[in-house]
PDB file of N, CA, C and O in Angstrom:
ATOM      1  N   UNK A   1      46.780 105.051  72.724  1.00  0.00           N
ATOM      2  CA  UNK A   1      47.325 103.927  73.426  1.00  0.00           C
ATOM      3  C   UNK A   1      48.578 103.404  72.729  1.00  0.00           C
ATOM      4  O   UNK A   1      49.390 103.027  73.574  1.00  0.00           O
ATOM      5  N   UNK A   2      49.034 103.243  71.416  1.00  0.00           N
ATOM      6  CA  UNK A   2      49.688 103.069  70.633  1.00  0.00           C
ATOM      7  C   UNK A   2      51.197 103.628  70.833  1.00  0.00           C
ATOM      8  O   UNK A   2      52.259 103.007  70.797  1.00  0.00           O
ATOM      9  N   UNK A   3      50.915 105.165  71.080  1.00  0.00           N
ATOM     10  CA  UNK A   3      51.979 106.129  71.127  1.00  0.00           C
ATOM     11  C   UNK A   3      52.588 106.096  72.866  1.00  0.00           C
ATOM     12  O   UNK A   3      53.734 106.504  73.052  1.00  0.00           O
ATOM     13  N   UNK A   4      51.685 105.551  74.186  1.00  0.00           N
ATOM     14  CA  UNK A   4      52.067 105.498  74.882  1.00  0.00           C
ATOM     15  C   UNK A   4      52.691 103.771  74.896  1.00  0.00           C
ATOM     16  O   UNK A   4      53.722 103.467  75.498  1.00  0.00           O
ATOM     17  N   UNK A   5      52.260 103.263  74.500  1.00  0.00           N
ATOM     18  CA  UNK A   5      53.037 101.971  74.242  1.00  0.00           C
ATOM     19  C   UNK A   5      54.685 101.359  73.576  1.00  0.00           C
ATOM     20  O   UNK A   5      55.498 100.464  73.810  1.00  0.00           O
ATOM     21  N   UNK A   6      54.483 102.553  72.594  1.00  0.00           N
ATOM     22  CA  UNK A   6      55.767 102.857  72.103  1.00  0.00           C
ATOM     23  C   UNK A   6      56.610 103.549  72.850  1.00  0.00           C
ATOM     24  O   UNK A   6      57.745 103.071  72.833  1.00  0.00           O
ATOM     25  N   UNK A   7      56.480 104.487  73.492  1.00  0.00           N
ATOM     26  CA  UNK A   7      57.698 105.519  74.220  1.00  0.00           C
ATOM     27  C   UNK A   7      57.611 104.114  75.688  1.00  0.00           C
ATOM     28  O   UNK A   7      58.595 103.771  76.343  1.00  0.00           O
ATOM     29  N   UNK A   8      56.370 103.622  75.844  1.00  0.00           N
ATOM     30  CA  UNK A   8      57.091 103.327  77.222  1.00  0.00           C
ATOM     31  C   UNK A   8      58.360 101.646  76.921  1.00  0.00           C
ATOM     32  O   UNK A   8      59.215 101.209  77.693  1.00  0.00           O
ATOM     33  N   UNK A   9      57.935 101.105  75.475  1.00  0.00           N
ATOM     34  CA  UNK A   9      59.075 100.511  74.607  1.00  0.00           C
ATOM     35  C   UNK A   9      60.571 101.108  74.252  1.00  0.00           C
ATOM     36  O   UNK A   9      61.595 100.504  73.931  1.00  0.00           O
ATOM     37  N   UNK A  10      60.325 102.487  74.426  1.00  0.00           N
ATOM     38  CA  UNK A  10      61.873 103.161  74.105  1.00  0.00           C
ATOM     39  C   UNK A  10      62.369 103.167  75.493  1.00  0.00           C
ATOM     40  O   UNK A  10      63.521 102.778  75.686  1.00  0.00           O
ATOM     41  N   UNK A  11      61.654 103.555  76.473  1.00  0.00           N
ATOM     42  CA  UNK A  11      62.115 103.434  78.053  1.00  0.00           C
ATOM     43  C   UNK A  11      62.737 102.768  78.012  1.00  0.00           C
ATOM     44  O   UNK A  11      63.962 102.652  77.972  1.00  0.00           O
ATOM     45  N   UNK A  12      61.513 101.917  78.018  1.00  0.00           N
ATOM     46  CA  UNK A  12      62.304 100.295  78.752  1.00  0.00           C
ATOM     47  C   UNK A  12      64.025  99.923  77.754  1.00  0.00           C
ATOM     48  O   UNK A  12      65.074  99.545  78.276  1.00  0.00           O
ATOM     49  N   UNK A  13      63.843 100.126  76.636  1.00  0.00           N
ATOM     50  CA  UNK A  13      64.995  99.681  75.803  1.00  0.00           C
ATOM     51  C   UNK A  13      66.297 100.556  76.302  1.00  0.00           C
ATOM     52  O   UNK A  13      67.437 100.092  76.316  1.00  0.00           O
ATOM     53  N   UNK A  14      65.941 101.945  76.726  1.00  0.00           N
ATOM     54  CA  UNK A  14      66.954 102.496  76.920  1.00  0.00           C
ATOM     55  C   UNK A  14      67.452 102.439  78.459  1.00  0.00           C
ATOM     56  O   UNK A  14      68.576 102.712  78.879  1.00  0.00           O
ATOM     57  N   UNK A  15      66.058 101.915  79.355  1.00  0.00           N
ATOM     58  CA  UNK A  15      67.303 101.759  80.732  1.00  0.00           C
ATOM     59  C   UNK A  15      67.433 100.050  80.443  1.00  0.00           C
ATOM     60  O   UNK A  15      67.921  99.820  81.549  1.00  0.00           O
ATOM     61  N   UNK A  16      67.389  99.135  80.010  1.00  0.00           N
ATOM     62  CA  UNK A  16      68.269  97.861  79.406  1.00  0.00           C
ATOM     63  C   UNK A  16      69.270  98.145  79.336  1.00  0.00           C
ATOM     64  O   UNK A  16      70.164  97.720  80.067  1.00  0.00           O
ATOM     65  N   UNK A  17      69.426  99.114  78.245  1.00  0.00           N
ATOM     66  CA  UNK A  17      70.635  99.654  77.602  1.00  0.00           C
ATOM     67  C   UNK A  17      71.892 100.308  78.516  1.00  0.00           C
ATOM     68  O   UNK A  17      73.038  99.857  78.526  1.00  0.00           O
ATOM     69  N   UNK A  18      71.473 101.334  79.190  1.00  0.00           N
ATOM     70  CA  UNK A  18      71.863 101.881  80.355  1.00  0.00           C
ATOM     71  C   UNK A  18      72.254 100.895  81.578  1.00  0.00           C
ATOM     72  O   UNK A  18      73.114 101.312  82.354  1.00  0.00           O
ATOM     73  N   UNK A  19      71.717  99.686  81.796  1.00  0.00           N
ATOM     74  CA  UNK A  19      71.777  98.942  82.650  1.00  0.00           C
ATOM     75  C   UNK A  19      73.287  97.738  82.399  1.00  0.00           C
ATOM     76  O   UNK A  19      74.113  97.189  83.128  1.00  0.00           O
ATOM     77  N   UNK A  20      72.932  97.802  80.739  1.00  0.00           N
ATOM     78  CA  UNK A  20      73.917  96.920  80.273  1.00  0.00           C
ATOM     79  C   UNK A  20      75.283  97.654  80.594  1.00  0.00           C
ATOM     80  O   UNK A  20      76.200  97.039  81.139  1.00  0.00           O
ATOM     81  N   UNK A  21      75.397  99.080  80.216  1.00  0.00           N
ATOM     82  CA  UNK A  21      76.868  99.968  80.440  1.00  0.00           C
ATOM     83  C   UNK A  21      77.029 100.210  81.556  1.00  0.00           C
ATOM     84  O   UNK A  21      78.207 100.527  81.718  1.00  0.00           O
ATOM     85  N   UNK A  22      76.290 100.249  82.766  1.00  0.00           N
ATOM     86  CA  UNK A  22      76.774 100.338  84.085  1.00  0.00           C
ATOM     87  C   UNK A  22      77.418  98.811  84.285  1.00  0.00           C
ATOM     88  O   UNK A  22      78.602  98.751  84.614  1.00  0.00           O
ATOM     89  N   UNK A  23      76.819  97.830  84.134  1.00  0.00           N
ATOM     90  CA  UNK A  23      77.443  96.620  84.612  1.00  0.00           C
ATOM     91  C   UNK A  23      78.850  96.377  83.360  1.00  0.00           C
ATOM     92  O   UNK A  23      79.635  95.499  83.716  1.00  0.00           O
ATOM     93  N   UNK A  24      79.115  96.909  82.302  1.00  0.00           N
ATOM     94  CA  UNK A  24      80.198  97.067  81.813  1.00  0.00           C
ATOM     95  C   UNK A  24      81.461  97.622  82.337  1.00  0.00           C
ATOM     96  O   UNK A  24      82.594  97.159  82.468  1.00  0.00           O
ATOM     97  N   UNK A  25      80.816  98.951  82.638  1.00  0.00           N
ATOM     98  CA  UNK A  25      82.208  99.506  83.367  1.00  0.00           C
ATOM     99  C   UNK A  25      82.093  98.658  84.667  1.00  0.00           C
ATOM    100  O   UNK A  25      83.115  98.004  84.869  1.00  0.00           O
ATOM    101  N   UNK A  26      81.264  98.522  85.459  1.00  0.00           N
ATOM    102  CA  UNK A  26      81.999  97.995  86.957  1.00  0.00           C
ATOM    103  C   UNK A  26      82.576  96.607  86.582  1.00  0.00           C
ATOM    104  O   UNK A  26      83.703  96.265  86.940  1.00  0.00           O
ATOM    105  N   UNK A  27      81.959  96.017  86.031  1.00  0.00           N
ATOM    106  CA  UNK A  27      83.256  94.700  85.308  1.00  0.00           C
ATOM    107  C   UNK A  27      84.322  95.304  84.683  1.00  0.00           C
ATOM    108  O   UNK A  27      85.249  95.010  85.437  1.00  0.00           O
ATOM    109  N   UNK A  28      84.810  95.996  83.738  1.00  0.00           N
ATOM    110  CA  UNK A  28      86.237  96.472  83.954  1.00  0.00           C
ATOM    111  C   UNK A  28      86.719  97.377  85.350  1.00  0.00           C
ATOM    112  O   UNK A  28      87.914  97.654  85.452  1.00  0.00           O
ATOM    113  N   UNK A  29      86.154  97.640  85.975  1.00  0.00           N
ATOM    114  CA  UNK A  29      86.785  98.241  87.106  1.00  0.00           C
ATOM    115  C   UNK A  29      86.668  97.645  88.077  1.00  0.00           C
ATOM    116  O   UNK A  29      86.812  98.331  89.090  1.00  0.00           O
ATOM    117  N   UNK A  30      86.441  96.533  88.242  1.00  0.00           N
ATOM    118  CA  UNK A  30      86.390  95.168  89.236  1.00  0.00           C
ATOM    119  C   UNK A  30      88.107  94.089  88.803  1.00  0.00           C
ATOM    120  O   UNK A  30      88.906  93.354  89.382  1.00  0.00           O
ATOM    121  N   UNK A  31      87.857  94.678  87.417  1.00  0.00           N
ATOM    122  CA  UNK A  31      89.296  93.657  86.838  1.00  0.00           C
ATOM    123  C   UNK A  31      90.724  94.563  87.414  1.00  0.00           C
ATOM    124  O   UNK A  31      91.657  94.126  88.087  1.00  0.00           O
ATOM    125  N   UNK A  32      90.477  96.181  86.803  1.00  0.00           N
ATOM    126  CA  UNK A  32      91.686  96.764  87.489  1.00  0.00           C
ATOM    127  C   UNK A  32      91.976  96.490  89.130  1.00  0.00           C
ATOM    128  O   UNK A  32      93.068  96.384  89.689  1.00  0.00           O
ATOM    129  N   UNK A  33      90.944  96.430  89.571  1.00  0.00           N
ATOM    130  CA  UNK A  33      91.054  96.084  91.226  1.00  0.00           C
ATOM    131  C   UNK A  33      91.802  94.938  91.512  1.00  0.00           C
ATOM    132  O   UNK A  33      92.932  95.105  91.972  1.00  0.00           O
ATOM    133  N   UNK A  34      91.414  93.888  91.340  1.00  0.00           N
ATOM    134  CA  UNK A  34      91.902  92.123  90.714  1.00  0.00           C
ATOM    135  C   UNK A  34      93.860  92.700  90.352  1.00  0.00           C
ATOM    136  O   UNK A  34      94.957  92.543  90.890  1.00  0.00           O
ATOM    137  N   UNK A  35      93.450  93.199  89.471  1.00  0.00           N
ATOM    138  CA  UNK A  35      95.266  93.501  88.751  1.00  0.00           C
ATOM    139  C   UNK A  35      95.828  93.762  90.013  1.00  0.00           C
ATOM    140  O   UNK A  35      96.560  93.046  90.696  1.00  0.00           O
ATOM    141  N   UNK A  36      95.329  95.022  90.255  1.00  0.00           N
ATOM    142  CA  UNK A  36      96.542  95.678  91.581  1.00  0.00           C
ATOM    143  C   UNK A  36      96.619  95.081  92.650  1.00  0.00           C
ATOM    144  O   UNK A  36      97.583  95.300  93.384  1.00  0.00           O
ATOM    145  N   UNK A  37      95.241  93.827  93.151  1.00  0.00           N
ATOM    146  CA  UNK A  37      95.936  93.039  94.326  1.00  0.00           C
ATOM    147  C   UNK A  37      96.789  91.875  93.638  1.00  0.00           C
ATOM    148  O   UNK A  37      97.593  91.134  94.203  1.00  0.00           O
ATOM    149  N   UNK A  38      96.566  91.880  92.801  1.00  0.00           N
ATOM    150  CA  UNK A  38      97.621  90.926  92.872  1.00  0.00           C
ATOM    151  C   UNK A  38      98.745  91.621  92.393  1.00  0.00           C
ATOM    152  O   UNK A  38      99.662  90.851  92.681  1.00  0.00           O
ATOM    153  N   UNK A  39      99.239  92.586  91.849  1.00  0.00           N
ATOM    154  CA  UNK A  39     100.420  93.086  91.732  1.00  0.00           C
ATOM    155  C   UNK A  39     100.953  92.967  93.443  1.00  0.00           C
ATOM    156  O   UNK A  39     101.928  92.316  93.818  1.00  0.00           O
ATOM    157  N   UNK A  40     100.155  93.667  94.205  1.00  0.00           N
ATOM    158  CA  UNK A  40     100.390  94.091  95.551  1.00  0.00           C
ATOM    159  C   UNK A  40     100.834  92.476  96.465  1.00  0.00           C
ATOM    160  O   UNK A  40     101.536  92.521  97.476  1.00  0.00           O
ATOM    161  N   UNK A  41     100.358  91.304  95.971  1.00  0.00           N
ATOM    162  CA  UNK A  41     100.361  90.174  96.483  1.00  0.00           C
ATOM    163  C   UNK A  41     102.044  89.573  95.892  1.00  0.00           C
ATOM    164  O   UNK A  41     103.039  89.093  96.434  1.00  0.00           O
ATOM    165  N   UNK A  42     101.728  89.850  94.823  1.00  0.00           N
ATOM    166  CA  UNK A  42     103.380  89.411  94.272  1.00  0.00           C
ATOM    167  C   UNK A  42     104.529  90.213  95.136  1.00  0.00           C
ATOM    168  O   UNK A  42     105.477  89.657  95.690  1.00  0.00           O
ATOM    169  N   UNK A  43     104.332  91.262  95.144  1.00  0.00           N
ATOM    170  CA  UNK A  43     105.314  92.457  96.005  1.00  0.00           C
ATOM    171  C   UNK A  43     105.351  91.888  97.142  1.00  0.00           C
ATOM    172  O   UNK A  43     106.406  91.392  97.539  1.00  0.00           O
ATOM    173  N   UNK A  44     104.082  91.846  97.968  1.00  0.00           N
ATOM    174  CA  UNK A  44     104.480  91.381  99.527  1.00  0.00           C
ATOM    175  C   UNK A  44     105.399  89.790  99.635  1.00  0.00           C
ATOM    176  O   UNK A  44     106.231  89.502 100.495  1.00  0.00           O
ATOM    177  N   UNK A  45     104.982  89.018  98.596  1.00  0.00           N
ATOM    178  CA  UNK A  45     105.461  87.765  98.636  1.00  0.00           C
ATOM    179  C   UNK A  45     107.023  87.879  98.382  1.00  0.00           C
ATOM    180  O   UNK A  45     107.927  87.295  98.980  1.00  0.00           O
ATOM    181  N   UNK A  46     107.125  89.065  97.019  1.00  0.00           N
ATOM    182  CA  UNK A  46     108.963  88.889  96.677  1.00  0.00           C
ATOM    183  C   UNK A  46     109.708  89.318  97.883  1.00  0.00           C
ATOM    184  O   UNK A  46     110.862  88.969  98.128  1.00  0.00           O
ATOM    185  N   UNK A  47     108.622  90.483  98.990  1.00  0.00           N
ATOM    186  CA  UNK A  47     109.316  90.890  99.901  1.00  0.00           C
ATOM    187  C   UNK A  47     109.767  90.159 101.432  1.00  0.00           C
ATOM    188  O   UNK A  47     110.726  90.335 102.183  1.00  0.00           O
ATOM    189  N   UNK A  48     108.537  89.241 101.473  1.00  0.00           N
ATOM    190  CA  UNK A  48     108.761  88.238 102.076  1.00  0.00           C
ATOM    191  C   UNK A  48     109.760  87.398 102.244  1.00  0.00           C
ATOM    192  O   UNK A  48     110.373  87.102 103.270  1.00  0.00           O
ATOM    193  N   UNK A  49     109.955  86.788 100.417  1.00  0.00           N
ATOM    194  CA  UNK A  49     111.272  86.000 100.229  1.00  0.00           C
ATOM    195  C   UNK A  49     112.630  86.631 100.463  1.00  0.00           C
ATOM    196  O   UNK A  49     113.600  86.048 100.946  1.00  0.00           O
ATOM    197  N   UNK A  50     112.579  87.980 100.032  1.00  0.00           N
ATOM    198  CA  UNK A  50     113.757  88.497 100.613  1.00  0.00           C
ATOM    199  C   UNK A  50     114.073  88.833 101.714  1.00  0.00           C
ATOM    200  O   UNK A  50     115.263  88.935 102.015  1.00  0.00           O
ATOM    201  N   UNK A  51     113.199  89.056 102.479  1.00  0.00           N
ATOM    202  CA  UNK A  51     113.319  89.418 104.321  1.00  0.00           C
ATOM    203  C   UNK A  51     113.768  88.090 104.651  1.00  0.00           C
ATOM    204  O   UNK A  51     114.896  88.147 105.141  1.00  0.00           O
ATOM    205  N   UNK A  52     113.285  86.827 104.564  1.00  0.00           N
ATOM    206  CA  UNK A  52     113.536  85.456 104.589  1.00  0.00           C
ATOM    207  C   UNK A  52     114.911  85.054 104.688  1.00  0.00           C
ATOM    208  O   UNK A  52     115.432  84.620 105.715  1.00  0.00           O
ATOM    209  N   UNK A  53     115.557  85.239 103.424  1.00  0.00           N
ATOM    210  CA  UNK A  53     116.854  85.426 102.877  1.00  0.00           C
ATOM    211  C   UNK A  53     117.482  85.796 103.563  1.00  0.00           C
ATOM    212  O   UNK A  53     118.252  85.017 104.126  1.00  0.00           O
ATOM    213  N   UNK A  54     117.491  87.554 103.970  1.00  0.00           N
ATOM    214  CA  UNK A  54     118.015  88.705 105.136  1.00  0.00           C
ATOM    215  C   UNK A  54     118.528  87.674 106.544  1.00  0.00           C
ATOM    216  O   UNK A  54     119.566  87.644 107.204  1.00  0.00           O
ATOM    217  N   UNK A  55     117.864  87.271 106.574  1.00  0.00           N
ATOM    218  CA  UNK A  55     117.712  87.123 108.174  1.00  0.00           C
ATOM    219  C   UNK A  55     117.891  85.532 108.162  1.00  0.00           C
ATOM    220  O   UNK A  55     118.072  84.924 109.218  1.00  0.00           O
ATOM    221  N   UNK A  56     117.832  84.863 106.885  1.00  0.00           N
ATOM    222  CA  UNK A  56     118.992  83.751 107.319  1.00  0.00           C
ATOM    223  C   UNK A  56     120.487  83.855 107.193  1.00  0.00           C
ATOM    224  O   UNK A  56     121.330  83.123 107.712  1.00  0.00           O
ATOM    225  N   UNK A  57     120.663  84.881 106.420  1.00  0.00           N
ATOM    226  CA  UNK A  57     121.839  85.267 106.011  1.00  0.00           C
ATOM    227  C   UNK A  57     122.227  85.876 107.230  1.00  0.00           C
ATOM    228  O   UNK A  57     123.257  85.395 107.701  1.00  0.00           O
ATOM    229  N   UNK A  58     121.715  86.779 107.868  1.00  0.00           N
ATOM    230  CA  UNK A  58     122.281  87.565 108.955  1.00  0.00           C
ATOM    231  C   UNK A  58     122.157  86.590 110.551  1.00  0.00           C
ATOM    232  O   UNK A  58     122.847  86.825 111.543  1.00  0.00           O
ATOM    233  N   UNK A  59     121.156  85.543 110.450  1.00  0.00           N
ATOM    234  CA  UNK A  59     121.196  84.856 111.221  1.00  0.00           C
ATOM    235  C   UNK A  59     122.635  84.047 111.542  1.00  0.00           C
ATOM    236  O   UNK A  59     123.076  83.927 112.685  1.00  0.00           O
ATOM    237  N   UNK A  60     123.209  83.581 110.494  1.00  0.00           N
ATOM    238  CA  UNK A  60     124.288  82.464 110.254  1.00  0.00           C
ATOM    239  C   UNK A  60     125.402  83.000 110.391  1.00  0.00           C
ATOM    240  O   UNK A  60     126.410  82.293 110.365  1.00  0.00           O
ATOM    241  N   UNK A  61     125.513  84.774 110.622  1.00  0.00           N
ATOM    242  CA  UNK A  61     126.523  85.289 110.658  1.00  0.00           C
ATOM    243  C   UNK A  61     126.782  85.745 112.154  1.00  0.00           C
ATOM    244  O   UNK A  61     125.785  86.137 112.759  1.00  0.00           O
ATOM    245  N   UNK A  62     127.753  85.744 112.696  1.00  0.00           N
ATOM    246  CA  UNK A  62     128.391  85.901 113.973  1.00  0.00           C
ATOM    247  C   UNK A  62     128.807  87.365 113.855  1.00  0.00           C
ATOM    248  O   UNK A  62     129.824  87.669 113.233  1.00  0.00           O
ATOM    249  N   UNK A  63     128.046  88.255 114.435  1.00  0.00           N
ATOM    250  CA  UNK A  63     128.257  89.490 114.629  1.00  0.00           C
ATOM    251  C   UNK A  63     129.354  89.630 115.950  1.00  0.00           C
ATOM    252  O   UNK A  63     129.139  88.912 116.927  1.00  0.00           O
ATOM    253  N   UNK A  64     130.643  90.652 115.968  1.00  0.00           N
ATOM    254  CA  UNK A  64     130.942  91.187 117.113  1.00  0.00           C
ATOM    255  C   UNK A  64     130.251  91.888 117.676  1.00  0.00           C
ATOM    256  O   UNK A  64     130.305  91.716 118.894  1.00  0.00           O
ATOM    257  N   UNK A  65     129.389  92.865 117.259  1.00  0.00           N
ATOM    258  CA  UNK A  65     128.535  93.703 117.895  1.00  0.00           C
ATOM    259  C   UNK A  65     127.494  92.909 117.713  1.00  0.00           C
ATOM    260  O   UNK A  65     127.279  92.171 116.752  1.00  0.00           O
ATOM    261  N   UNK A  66     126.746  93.105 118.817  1.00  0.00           N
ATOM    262  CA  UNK A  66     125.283  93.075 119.472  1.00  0.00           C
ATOM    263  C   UNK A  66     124.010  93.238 118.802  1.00  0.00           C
ATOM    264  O   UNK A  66     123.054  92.808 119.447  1.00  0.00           O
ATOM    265  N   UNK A  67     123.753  93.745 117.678  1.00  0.00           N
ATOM    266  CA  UNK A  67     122.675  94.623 116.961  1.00  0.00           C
ATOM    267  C   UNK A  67     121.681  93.728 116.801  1.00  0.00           C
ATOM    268  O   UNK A  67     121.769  92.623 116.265  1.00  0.00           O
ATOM    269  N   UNK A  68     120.288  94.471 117.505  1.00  0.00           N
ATOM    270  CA  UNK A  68     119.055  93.291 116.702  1.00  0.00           C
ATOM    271  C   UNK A  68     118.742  93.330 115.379  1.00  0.00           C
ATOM    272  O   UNK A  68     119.138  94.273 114.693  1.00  0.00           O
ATOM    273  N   UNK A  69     118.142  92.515 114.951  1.00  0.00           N
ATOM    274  CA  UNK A  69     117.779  92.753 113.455  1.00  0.00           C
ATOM    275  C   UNK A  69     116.916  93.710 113.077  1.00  0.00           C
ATOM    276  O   UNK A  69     116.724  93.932 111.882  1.00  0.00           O
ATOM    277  N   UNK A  70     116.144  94.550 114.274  1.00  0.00           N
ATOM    278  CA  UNK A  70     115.382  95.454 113.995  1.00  0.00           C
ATOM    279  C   UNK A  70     116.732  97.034 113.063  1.00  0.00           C
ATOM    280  O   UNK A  70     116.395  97.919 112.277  1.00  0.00           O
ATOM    281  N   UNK A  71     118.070  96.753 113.610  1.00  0.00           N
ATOM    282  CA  UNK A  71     118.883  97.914 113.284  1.00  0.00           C
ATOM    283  C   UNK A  71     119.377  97.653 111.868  1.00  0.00           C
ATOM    284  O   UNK A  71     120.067  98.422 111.199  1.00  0.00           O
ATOM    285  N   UNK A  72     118.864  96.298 111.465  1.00  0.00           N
ATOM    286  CA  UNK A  72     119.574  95.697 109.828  1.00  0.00           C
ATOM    287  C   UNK A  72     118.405  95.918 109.411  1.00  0.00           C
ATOM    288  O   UNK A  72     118.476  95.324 108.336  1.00  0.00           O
ATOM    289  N   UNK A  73     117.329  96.348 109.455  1.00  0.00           N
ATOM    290  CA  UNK A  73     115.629  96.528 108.856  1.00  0.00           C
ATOM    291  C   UNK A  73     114.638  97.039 109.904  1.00  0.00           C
ATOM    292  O   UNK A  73     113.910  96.428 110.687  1.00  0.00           O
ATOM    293  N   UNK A  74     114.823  98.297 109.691  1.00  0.00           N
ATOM    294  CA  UNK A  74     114.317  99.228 110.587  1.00  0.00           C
ATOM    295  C   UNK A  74     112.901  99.187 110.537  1.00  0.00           C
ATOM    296  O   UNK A  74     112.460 100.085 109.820  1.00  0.00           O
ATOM    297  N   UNK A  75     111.992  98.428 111.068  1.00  0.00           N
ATOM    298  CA  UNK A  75     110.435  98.180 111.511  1.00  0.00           C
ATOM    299  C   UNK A  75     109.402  99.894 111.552  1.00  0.00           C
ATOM    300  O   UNK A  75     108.347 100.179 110.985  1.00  0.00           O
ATOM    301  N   UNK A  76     110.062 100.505 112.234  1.00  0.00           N
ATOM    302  CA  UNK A  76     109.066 101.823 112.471  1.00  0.00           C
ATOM    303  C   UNK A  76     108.929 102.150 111.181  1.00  0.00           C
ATOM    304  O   UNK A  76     107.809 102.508 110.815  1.00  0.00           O
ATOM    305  N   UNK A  77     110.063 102.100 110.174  1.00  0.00           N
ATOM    306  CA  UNK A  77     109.496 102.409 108.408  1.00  0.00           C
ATOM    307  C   UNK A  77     108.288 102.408 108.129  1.00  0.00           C
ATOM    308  O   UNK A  77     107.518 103.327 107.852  1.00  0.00           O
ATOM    309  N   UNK A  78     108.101 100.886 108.252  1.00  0.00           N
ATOM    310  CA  UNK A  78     106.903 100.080 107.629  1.00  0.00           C
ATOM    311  C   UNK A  78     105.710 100.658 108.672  1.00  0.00           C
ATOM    312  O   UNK A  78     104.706 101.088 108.104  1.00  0.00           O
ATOM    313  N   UNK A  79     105.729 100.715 110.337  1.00  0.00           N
ATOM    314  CA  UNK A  79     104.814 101.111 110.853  1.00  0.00           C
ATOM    315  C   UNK A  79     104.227 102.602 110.417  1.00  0.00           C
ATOM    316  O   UNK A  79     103.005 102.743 110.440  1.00  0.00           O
ATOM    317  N   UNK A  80     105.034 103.673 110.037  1.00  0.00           N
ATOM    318  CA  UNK A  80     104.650 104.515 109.199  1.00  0.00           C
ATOM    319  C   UNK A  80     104.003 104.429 108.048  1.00  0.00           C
ATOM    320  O   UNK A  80     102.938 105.015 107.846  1.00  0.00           O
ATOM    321  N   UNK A  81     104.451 103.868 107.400  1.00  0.00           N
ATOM    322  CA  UNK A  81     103.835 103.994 105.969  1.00  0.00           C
ATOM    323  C   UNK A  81     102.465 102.966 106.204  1.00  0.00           C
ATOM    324  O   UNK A  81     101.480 103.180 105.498  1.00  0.00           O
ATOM    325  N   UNK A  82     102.432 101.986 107.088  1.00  0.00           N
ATOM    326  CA  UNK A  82     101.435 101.346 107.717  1.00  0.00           C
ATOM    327  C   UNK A  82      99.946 102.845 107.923  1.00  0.00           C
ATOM    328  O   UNK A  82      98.875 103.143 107.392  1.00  0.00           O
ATOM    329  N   UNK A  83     100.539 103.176 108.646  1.00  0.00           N
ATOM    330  CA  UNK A  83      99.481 104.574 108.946  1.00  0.00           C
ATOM    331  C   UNK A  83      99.178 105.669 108.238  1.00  0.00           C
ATOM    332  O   UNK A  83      98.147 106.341 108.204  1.00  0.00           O
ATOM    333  N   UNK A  84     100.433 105.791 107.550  1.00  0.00           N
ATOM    334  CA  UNK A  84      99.950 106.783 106.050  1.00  0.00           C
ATOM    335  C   UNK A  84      98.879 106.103 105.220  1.00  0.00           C
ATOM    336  O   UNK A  84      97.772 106.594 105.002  1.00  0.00           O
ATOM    337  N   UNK A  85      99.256 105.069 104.828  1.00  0.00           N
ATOM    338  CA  UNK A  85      98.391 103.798 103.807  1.00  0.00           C
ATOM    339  C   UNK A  85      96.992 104.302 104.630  1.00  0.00           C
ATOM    340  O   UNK A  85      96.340 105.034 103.885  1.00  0.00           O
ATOM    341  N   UNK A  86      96.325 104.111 105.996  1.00  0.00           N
ATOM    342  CA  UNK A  86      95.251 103.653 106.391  1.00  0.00           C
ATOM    343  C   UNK A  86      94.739 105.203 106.574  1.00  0.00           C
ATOM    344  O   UNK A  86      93.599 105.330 107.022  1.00  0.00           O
ATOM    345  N   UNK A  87      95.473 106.376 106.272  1.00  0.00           N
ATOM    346  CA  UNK A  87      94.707 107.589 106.202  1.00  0.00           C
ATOM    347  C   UNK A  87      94.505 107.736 104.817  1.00  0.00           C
ATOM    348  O   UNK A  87      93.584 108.454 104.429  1.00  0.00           O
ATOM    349  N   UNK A  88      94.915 107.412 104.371  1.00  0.00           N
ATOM    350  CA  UNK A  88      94.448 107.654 102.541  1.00  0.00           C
ATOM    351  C   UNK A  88      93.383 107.029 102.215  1.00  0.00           C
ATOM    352  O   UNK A  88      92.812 107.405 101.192  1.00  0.00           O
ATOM    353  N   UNK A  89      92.791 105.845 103.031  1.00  0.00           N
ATOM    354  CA  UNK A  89      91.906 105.165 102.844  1.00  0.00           C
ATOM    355  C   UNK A  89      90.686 105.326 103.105  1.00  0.00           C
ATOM    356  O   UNK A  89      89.738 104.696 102.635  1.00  0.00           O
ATOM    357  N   UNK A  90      90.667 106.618 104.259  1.00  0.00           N
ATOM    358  CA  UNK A  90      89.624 107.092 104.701  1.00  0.00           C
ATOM    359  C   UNK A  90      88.614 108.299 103.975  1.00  0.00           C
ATOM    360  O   UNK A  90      87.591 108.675 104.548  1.00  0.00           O
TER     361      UNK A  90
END
């Protein structure tokens, strides 16, 4: 009884143990996740401010030609890479 008491003491200690390093790594790999949205959040925001910018700047300006702003920032870009992004994801 002794000897099964003991190993089932090493068990238990070693899935503790085991239990403790799984929830280690997914807490650092919960933090890299955290990093890159917000890298990704800063980006959309600087890009924001500069589209912002764009298009007051191009707003205030009196074009002779006609051009929408879609021809000063070509939209289908982004709808592409929009759809590349959402197949990689799959």
């Amino acid at each position: 009884m002794g000897v099964c008491a003991l190993l089932l003491g090493i068990l238990l200690a070693i899935l503790v143990l085991y239990g403790l390093l799984l929830f280690w790594v997914l807490n650092e790999r919960l933090k890299e996740i955290y990093h890159l949205v917000r890298v990704s959040r800063e980006g959309v925001e600087s890009m924001k401010k500069s589209l912002g910018e764009l298009l007051k700047t191009r707003g205030g300006e009196r074009r002779e030609e006609n051009r929408s702003e879609e021809e000063h920032f070509p939209l289908h870009f982004l709808q592409s890479e929009i759809k590349e992004r959402k197949g990689e994801g799959r």
